[in-house]
KELO-704669 format. One line per field, with one value per atom (N, C-alpha, C): residue in one letter; atom name; z, y, x. Coordinates in steps of 0.05 Angstrom, whole numbers, always signed. Each point is the difference from the previous one (the first is absolute). Layout:
REM residues N
aa [a, ...] .
at [CA, ...] .
zz [Z, ...] .
yy [Y, ...] .
xx [X, ...] .
***
This chain:
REM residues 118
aa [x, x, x, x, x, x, x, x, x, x, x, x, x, x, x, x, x, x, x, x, x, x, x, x, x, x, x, x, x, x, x, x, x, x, x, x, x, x, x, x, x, x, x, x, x, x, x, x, x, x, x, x, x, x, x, x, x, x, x, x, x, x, x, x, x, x, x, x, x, x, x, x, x, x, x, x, x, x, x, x, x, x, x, x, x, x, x, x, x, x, x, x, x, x, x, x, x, x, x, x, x, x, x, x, x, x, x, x, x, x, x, x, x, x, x, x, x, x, x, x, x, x, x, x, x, x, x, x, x, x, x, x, x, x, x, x, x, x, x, x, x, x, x, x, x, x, x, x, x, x, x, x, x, x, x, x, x, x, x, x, x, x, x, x, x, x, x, x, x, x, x, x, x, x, x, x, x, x, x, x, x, x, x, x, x, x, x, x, x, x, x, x, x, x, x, x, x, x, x, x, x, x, x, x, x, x, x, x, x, x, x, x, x, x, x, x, x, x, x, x, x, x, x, x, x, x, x, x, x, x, x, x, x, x, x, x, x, x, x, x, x, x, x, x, x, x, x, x, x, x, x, x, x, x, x, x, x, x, x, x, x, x, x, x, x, x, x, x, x, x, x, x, x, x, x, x, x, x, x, x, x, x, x, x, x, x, x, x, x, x, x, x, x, x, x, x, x, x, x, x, x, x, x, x, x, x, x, x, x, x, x, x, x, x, x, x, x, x, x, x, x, x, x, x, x, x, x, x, x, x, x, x, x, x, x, x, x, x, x, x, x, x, x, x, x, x, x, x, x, x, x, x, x, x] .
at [N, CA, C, N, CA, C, N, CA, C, N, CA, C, N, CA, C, N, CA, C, N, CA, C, N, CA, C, N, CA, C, N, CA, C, N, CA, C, N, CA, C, N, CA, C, N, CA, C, N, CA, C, N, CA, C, N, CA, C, N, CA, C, N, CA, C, N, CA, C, N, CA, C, N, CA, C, N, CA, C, N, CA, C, N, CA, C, N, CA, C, N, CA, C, N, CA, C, N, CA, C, N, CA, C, N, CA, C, N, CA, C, N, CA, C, N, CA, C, N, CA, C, N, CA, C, N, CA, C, N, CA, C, N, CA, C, N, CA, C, N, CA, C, N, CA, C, N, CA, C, N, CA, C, N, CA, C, N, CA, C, N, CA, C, N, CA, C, N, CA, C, N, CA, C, N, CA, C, N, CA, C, N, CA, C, N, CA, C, N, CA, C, N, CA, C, N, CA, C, N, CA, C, N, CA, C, N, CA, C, N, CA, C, N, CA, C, N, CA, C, N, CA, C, N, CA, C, N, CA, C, N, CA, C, N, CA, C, N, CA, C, N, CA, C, N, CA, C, N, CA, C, N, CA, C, N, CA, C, N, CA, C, N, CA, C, N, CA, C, N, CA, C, N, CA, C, N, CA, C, N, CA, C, N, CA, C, N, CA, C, N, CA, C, N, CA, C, N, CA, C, N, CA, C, N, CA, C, N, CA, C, N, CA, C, N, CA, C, N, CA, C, N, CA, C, N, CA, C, N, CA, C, N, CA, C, N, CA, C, N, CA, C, N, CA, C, N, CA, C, N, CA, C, N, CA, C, N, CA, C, N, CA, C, N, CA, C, N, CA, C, N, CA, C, N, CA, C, N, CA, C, N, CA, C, N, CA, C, N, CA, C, N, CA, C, N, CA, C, N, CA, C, N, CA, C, N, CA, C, N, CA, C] .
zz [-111, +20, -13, -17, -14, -8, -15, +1, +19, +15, +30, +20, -7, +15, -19, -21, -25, -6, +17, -3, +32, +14, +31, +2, -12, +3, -24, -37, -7, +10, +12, +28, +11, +22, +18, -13, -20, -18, -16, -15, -2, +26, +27, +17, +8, +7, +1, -11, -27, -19, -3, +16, +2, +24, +18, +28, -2, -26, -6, -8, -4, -15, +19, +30, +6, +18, -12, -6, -1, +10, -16, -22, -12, -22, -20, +4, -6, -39, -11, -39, +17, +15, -7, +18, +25, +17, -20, -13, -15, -22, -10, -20, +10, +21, +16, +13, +5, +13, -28, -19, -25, -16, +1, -22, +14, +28, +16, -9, +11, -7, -34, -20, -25, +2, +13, -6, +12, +24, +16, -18, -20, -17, -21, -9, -12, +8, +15, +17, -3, +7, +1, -28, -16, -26, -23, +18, -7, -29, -1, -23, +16, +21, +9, +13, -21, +7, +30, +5, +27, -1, -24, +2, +5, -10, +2, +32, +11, +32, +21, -17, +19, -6, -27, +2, +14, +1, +15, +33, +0, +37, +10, -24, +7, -6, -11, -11, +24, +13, +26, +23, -2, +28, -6, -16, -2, +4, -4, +9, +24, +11, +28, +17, -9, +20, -7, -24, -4, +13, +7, +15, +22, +8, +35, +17, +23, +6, +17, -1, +15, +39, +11, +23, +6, +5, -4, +26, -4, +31, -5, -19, +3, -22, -4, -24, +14, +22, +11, +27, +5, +25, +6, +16, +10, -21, -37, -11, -28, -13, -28, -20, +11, -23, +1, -11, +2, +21, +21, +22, -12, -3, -15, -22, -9, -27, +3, +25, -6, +7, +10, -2, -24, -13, -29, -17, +4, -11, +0, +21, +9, -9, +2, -17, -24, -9, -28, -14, +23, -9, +7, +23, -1, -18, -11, -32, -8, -9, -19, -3, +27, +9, +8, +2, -9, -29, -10, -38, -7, +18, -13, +6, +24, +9, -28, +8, -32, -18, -14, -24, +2, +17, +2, +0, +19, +10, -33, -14, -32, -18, +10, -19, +3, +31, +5, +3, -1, -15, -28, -19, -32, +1, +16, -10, +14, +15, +6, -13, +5, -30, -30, -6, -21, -5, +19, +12, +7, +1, +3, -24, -20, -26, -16, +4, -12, +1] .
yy [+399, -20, -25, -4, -26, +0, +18, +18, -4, +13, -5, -25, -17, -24, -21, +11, -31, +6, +32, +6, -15, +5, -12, -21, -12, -37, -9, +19, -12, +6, +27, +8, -32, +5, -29, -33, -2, -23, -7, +26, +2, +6, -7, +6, -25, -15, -33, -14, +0, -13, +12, +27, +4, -13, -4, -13, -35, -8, -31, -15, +27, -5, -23, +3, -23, -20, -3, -26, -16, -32, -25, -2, +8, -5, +20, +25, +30, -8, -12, -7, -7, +2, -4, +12, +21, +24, +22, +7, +27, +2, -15, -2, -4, -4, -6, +25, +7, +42, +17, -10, +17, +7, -37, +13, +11, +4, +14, +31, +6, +25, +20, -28, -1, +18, -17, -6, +28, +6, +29, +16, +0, +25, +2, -27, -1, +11, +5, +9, +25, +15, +24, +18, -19, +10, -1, -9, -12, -27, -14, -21, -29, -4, -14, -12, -27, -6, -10, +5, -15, -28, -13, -35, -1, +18, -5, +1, +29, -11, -14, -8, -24, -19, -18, -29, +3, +35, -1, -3, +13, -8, -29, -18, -30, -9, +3, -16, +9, +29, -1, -11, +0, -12, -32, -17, -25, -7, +14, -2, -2, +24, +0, -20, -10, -24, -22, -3, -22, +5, +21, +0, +3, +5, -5, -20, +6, -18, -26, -22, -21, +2, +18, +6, +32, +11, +35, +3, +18, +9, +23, +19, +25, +5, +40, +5, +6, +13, +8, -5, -13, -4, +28, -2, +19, +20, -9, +4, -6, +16, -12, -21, -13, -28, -14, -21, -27, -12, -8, -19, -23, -11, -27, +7, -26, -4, +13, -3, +16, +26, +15, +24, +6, -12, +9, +5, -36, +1, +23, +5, +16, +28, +15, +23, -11, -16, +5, -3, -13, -3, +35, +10, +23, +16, +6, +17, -5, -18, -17, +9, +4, +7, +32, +15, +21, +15, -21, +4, -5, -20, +0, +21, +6, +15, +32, +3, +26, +4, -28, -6, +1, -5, +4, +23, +12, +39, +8, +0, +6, -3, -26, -7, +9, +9, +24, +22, +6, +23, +15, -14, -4, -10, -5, -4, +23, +6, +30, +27, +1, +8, +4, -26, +4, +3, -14, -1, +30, +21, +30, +12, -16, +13, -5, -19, -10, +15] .
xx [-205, +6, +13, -7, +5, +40, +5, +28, +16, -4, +5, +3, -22, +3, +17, +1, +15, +27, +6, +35, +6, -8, +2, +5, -20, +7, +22, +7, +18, +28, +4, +24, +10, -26, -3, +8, -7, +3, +29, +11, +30, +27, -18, +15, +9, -26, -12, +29, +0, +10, +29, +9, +21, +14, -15, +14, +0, -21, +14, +39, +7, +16, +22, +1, +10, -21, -15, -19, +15, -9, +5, -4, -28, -14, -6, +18, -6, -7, -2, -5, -33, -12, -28, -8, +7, -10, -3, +29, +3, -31, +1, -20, -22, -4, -28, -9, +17, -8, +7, +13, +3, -23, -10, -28, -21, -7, -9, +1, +27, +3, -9, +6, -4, -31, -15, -31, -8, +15, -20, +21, +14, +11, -27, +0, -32, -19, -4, -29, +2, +25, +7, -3, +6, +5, -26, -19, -21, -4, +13, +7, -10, -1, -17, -35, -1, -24, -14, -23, -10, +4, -1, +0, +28, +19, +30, +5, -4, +0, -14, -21, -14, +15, +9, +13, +30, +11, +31, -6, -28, -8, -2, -18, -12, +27, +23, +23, +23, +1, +15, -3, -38, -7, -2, -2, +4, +34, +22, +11, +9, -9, +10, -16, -28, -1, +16, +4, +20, +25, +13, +25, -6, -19, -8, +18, +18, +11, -9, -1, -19, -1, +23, -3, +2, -19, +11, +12, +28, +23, -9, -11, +1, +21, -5, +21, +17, +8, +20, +21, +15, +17, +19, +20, +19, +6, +8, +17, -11, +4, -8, +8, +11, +21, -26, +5, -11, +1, -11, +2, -14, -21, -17, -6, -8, -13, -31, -6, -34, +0, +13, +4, +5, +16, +7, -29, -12, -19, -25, -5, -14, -4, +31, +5, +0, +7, -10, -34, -7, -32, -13, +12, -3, -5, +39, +0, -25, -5, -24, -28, +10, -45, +1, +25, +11, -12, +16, -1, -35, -11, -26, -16, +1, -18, +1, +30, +6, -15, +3, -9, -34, -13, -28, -8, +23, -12, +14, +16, -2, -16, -12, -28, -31, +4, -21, +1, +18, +8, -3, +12, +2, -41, -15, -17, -22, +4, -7, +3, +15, +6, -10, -3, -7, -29, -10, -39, -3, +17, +1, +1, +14, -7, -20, -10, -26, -21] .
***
C-alpha cells in the first residue's frame, strides 16, 4: 500500500509543479510541489524518516495558513485564470494543505510499517 500511495501522490506532485510553469511566482510553486514529490519518492523507496514527514506536514500546513487569503471567494470561478488575489490565495493555501496532508499519510505510513517490522 505504501508503494502505491507514495507513486500517486509523487505523479500528482510533479504534475502540481508542472502546471506552475505559467505562474506569477512559478521559482517557489515548482519547488514547493517538487520537494513534495521528492519526499513521497522517499517513502516509496523506503529512505525516509517519520520525524522527516511529520516536520514536511507541520512546515506545509503552517504554510498554508499563512497563505490563507484574508477574504475567501472560493478556488474556483467560470474559468481557470486568475480572477482575484484571494482566489489565488486560496488555491495556493490549498496546494499547501494538499502537500500537508501527503506528507502526514507518508509518515504513517513509513511508520506502520515499520511498527510491522518490529
Amino acid at each position: 500500500m505504501r508503494k502505491t500511495i507514495s507513486v500517486i501522490f509523487a505523479v500528482l506532485f510533479v504534475l502540481f509543479a508542472a502546471l506552475q510553469y505559467n505562474d506569477p511566482d512559478p521559482q517557489l510553486w515548482i519547488p514547493v510541489y517538487g520537494f513534495a514529490a521528492m519526499a513521497c519518492l522517499m517513502a516509496f523507496a523506503r529512505i525516509g524518516q517519520v520525524w522527516f514527514f511529520a516536520l514536511m506536514a507541520l512546515l506545509y500546513g503552517v504554510a498554508a495558513i499563512y497563505q490563507w487569503p484574508p477574504a475567501f471567494e472560493g478556488f474556483l470561478l467560470d474559468e481557470m485564470g486568475m480572477k482575484t488575489v484571494n482566489i489565488e490565495l486560496a488555491r495556493e493555501s490549498g496546494g499547501l494543505v494538499i502537500c500537508a496532508l501527503a506528507m502526514g499519510l507518508m509518515g504513517w505510513l513509513v511508520w506502520r510499517e515499520k511498527r510491522a517490522f518490529t
